[in-house]
C-alpha positions as CSV (number, residue, x, y, z in Angstrom):
1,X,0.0,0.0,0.0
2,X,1.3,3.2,-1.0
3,X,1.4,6.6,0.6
4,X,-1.4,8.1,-1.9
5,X,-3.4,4.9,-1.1
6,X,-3.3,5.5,2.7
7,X,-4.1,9.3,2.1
8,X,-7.2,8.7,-0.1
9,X,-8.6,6.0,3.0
10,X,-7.5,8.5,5.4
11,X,-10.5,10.7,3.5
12,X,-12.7,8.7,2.8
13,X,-12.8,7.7,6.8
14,X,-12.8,11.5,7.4
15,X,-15.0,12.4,5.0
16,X,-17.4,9.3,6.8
17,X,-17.1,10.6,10.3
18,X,-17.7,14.2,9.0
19,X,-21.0,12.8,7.4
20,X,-22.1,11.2,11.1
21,X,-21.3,14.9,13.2
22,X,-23.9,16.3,9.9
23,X,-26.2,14.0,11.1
24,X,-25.7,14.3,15.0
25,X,-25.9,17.8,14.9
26,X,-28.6,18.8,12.2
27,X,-31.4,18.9,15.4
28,X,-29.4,20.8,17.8
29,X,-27.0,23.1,15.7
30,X,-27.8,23.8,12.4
31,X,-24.4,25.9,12.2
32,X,-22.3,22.8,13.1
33,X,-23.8,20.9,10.8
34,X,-23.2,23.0,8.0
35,X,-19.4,23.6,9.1
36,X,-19.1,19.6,9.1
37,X,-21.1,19.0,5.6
38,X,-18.3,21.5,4.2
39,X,-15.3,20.0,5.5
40,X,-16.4,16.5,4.7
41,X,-17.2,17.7,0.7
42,X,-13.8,19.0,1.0
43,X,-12.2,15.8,2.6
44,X,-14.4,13.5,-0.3
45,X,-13.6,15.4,-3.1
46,X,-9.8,15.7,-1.9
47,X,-9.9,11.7,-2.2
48,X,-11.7,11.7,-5.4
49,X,-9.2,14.2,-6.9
50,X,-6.7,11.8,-5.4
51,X,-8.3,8.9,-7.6
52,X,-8.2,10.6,-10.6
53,X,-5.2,10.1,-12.3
């Protein structure tokens, strides 16, 4: 397994764990919620970008 390989798991899992605070947060604090969906769209497309050769 190569560096870029362990980078673009490393994002998708970030990008995953991003997506769960979304979810915990969307009833309580709509402005966490929004900060989160951002960063894991950024963390995602990072490790699309990644895939892309």
């Amino acid at each position: 397994m190569t560096g870029s390989d362990v980078l673009i798991v490393g994002l998708l899992a970030l990008g995953g764990f991003l997506v769960g605070g979304v979810v915990s947060f969307w009833p309580r604090n709509k402005v966490g919620a929004v900060i989160c969906a951002v960063l894991a769209v950024l963390a995602v497309g990072g490790a699309v970008l990644r895939l892309l050769p």
